[in-house]
Backbone as numpy.savetxt, mean C-alpha at the origin, in Angstrom:
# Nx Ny Nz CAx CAy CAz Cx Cy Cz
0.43 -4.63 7.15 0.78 -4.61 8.55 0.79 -3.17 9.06
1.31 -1.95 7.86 1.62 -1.04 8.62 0.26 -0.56 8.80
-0.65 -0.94 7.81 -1.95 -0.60 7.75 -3.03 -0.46 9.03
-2.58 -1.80 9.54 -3.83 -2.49 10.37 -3.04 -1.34 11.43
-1.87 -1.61 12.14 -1.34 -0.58 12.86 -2.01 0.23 12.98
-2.27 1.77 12.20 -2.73 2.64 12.14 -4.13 2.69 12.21
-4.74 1.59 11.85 -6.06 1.76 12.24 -6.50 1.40 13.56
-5.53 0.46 14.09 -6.02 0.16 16.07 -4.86 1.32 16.31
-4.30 2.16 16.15 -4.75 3.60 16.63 -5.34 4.61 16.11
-6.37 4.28 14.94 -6.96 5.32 14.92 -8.35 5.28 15.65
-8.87 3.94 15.78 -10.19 3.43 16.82 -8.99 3.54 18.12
-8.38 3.94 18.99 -7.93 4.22 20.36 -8.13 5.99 20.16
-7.79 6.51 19.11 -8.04 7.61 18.84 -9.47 8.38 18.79
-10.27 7.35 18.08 -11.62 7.95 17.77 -12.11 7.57 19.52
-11.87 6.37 20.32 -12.13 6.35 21.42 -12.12 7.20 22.82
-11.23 8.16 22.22 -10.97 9.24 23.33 -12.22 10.13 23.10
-12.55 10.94 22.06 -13.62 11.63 22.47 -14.72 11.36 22.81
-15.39 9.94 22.25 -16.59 9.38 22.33 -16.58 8.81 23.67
-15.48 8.14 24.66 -15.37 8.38 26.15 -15.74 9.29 26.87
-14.86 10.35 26.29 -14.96 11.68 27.08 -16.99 12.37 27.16
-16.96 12.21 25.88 -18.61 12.42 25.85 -19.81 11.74 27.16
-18.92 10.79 26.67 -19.54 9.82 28.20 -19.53 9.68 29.48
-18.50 10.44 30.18 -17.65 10.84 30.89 -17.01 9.82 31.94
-16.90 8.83 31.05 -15.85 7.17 30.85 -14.42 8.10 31.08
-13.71 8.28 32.51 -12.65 8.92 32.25 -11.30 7.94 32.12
-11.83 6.98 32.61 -10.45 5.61 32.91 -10.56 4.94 31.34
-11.40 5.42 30.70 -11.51 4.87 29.58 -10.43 5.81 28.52
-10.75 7.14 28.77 -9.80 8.67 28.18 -8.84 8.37 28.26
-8.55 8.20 29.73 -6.99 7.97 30.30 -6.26 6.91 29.54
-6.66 5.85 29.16 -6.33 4.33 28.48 -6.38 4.77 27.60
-6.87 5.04 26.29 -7.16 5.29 25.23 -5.88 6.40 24.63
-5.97 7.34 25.58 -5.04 8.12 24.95 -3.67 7.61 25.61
-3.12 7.06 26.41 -2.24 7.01 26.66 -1.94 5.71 25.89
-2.27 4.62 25.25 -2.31 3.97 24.06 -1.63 4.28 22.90
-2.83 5.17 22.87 -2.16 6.13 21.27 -0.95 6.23 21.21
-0.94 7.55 22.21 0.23 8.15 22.19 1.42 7.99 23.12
0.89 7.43 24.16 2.43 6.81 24.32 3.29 5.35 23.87
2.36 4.14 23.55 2.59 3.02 23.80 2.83 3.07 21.82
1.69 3.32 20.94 1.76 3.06 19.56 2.53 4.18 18.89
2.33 5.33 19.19 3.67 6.24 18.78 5.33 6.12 19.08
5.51 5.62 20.07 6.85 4.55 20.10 6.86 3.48 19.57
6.15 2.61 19.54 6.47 1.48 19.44 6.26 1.36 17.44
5.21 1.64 16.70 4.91 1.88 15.41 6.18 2.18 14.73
7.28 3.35 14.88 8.48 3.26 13.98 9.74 2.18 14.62
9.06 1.64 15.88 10.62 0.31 16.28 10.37 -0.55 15.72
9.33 -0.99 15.54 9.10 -2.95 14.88 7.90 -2.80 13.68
7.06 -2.46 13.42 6.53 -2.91 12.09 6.44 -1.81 10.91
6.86 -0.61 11.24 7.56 0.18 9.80 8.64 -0.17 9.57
9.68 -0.12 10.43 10.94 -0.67 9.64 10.83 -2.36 9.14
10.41 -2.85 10.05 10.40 -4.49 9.39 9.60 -4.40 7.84
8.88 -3.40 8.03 7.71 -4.06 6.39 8.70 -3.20 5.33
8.93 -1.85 5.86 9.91 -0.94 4.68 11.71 -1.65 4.63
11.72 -2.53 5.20 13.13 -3.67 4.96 12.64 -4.37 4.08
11.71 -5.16 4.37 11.22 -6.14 3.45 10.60 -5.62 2.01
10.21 -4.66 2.36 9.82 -3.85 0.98 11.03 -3.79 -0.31
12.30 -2.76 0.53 13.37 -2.79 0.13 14.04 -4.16 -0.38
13.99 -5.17 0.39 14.58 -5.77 -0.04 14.22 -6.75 -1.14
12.84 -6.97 -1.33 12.12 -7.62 -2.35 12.52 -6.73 -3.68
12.16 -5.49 -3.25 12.71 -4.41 -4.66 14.07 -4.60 -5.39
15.13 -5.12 -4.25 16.30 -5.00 -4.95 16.26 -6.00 -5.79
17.22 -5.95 -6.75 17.33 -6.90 -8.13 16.30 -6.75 -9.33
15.11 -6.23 -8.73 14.01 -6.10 -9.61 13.53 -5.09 -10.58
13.13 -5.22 -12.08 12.52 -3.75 -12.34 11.57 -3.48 -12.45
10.74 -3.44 -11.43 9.30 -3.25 -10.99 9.28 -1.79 -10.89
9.92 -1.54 -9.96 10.35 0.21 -9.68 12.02 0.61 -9.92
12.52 1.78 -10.14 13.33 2.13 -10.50 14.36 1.76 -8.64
15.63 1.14 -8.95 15.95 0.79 -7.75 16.27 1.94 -7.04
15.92 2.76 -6.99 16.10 4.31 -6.02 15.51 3.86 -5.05
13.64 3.08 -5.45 12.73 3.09 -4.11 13.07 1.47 -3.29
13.88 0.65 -3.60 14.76 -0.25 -2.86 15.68 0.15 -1.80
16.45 1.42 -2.69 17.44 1.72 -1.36 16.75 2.64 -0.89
15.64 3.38 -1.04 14.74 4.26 0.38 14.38 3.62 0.97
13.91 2.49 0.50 12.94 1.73 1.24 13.96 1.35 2.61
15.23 1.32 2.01 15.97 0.12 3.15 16.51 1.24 4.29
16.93 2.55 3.31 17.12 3.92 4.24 16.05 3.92 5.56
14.73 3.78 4.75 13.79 4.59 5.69 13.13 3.66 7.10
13.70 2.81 6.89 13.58 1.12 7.67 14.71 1.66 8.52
15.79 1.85 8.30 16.57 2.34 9.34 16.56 3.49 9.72
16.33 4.33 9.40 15.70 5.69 10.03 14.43 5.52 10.99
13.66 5.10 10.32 12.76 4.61 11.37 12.89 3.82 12.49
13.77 2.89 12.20 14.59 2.03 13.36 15.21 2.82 14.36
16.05 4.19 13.91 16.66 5.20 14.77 15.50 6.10 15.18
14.73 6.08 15.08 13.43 7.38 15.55 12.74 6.43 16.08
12.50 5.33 16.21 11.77 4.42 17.09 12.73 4.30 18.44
14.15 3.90 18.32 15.05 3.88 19.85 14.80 5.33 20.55
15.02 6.33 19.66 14.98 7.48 20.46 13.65 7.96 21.15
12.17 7.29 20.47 11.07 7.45 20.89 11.03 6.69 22.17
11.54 5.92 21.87 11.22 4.93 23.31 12.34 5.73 24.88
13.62 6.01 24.23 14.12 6.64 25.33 14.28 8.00 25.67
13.28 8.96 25.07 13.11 10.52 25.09 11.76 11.09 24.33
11.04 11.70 24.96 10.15 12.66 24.75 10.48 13.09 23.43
11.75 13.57 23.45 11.64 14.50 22.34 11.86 13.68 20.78
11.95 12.21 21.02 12.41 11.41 20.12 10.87 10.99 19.07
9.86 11.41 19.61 8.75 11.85 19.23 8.80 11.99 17.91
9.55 13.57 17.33 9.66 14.65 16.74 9.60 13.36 15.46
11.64 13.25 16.01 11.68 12.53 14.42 10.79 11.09 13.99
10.26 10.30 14.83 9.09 9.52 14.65 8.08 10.06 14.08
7.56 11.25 14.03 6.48 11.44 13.20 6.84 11.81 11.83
8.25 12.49 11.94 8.83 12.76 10.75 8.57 11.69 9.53
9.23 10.83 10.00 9.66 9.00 9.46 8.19 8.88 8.71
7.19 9.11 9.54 5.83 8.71 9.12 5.44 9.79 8.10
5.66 10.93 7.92 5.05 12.10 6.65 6.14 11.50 5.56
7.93 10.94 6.29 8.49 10.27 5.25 7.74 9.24 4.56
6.98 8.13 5.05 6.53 7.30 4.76 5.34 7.33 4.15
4.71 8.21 4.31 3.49 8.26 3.10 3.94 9.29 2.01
4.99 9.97 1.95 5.63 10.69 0.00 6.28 9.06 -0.08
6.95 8.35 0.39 7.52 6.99 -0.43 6.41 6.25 -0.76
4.92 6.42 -0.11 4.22 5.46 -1.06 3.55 5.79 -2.12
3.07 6.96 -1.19 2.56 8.21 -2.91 3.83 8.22 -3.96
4.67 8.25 -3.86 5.57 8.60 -5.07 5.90 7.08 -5.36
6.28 6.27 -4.80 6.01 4.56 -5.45 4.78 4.20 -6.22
3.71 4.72 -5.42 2.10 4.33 -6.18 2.15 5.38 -7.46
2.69 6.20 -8.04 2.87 7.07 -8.72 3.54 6.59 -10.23
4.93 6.25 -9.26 6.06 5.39 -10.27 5.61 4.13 -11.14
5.07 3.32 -10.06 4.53 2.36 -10.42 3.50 2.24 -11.48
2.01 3.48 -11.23 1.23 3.52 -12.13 1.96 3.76 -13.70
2.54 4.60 -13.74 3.35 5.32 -14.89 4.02 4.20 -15.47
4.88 3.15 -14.94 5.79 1.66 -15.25 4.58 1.34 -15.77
3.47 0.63 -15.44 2.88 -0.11 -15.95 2.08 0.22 -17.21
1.90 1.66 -17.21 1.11 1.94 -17.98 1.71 1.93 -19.33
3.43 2.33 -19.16 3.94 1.93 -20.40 4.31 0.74 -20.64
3.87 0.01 -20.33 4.39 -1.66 -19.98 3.25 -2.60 -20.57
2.35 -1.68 -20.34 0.93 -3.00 -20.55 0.88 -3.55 -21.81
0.96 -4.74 -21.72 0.98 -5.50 -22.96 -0.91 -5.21 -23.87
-0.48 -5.07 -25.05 -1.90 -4.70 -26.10 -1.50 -5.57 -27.18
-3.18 -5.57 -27.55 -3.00 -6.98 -28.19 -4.07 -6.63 -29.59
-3.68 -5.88 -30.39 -4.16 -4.34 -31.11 -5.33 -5.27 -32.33
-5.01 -6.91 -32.88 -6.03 -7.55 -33.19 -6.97 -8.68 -32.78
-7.10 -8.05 -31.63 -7.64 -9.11 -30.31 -9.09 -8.71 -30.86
-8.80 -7.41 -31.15 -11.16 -6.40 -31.01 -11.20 -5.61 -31.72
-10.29 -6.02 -33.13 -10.91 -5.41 -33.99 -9.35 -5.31 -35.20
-10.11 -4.59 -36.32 -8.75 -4.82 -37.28 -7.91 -3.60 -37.20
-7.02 -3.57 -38.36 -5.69 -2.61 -37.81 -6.93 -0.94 -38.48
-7.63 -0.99 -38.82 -8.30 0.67 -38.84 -9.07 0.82 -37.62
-8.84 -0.26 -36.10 -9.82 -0.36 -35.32 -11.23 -0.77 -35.01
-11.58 -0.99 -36.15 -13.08 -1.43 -36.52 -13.18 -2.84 -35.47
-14.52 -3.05 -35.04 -14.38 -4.43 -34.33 -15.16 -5.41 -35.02
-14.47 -6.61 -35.14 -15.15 -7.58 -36.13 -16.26 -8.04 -35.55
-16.98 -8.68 -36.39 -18.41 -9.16 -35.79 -18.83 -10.37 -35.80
-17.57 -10.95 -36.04 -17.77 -12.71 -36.28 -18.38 -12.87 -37.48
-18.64 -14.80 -37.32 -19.22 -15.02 -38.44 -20.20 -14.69 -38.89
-21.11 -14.81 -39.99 -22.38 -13.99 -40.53 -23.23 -15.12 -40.36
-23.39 -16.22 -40.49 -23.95 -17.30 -39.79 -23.73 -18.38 -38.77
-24.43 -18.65 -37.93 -24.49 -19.99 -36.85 -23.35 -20.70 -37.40
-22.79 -21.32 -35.87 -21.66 -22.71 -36.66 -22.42 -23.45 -37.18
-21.76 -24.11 -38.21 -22.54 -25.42 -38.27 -22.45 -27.03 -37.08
-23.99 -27.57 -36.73 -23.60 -28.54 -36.03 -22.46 -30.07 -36.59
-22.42 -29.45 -38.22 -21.97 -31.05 -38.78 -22.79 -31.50 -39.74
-23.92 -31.46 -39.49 -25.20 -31.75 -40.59 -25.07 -30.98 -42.01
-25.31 -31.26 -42.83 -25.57 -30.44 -44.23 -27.19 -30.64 -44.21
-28.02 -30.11 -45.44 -28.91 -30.49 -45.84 -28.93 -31.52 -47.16
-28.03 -32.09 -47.49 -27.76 -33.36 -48.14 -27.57 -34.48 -47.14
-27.72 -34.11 -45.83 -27.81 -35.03 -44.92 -28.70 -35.86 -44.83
-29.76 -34.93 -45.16 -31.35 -35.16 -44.95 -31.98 -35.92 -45.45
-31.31 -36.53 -46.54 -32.32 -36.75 -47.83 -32.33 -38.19 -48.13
């Protein structure tokens, strides 16, 4: 969700210059005032905090990640919740809204981080699945199954 977000403003974004080129000005005017006034407020009031709540809260109880990134998660859902009211009722409420967002990509880099590292000591191996304990890999049988037939079958 927070994804798609950012990308219908980053096409309102890429839309401003390729307007301007054109000299589409009602198009400039829309485009950027989109961006930046309508999705830069509105982006930390309702779908960062809703997805970094839900994030948080799926995390808690679990040991997927170390529960630190449960209670950021649930921190940064309300921080963002407070930098989204203030965006909407002050200019300068801006500031900490973008903040929230450089917050929000070190919590996924350092989750996508955590996470790789958990799993990697985690991954189940299965050490005579492909081969024996000096590593060697077996090569199966040395002849065809048999269908059932012998050659005393034959006769």
């Amino acid at each position: 969700m927070l994804l798609s977000v950012v990308v219908v403003e980053a096409a309102l974004l890429e839309a401003v210059p390729i307007a301007a080129a054109n000299g589409d000005q009602a198009t400039v005017a829309t485009a950027f005032a989109l961006s930046n006034g309508v999705f830069a407020r509105m982006f930390p009031l309702a779908p960062a905090p809703l997805v970094f709540a839900g994030i948080g809260f799926a995390l808690s109880g679990t040991s997927i990640l170390s529960p630190v990134f449960a209670r950021a998660a649930l921190v940064i859902a309300g921080l963002f919740l407070t930098a989204g009211l203030a965006a909407v009722f002050a200019t300068a409420g801006l500031t900490p809204a973008i903040v929230m967002s450089v917050v929000e990509a070190v919590w996924i880099a350092t989750a996508a981080f955590a996470l790789a590292r958990t799993t990697a000591h985690t991954r189940p191996v299965a050490p005579h699945s492909l081969g024996d304990q000096e590593g060697r890999r077996h090569r199966g049988p040395a002849t065809r199954p048999s269908s059932g037939y012998t050659f005393g079958d034959l006769d």
